[in-house]
C-alpha positions as CSV (number, residue, x, y, z in Angstrom):
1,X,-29.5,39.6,-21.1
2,X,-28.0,38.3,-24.7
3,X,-24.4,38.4,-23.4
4,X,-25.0,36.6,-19.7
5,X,-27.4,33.9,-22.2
6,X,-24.1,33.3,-24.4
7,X,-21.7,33.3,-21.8
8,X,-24.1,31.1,-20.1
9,X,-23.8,28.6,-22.9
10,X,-20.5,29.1,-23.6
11,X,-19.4,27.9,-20.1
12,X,-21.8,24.7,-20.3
13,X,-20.1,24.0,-23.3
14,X,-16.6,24.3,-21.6
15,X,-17.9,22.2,-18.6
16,X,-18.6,19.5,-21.4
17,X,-16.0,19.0,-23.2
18,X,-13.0,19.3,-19.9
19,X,-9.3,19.7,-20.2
20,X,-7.4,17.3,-22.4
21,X,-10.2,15.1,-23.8
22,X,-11.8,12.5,-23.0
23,X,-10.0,9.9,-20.3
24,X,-8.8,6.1,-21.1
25,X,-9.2,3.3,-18.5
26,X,-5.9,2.0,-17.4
27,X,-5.5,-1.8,-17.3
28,X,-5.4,-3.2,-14.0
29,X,-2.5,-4.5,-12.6
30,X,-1.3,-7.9,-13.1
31,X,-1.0,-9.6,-9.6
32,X,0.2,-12.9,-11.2
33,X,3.1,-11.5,-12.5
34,X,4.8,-9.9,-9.8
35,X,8.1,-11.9,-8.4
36,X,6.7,-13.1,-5.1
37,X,3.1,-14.1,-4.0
38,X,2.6,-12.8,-0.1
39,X,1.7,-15.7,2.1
40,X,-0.9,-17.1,3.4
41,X,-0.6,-16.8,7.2
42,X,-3.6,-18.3,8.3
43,X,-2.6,-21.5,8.3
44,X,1.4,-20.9,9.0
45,X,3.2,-21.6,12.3
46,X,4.0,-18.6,14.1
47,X,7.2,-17.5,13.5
48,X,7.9,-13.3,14.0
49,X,10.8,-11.3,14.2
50,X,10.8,-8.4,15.5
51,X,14.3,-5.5,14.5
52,X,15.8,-3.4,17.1
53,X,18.3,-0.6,16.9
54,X,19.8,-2.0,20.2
55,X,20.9,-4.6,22.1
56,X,18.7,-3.8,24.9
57,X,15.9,-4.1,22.6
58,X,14.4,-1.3,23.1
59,X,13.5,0.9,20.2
60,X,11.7,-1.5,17.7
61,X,12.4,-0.6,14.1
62,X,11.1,-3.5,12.0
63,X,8.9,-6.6,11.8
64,X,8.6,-9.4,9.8
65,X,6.8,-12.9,9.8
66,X,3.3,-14.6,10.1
67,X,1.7,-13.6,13.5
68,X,-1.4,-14.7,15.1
69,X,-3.1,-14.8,11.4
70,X,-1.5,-11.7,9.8
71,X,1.3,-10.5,7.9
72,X,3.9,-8.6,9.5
73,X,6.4,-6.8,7.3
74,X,7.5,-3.2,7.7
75,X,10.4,-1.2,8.4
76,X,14.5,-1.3,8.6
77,X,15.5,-5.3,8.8
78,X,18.7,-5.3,8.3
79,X,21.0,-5.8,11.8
80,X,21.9,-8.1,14.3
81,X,19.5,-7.4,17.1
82,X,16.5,-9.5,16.7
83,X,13.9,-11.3,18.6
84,X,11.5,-14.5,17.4
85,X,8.6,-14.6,18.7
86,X,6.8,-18.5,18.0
87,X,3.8,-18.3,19.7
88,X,0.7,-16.7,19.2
């Protein structure tokens, strides 16, 4: 009963102190710094282009541009086959 009582406490005390000590709190990032601000598409014309692997346009690899409201921007655009797209 004595050794299951001190292991007992010994493993609460583990459980209390953790691995490593206690933690710090990171900073948050600083948005203000970073090079370029994303914009604001809700007000923007739309203006989309959409990145193809080929000139048939048929496998779509990238996007980029203001859309109907949102932020389009992923994916391989670099090439010469590309479509605009102006209108909502």
């Amino acid at each position: 009963m004595r050794t299951s009582l001190i292991g007992g406490l010994l493993a609460m005390a583990l459980m209390s102190v953790g691995c490593g000590g206690p933690m710090e709190e990171q900073e948050a990032p600083d948005l203000a710094s970073q090079e370029a601000a994303l914009p604001d598409c809700s007000n923007s014309p739309d203006d989309l282009r959409n990145y193809y692997s080929d000139a048939a346009h048929t496998t779509l690899v990238g996007q980029w541009g203001c859309w109907c409201g949102g932020l389009y921007n992923w994916g391989n655009k670099s090439g010469p086959h590309i479509e605009y797209i102006w209108s909502c």
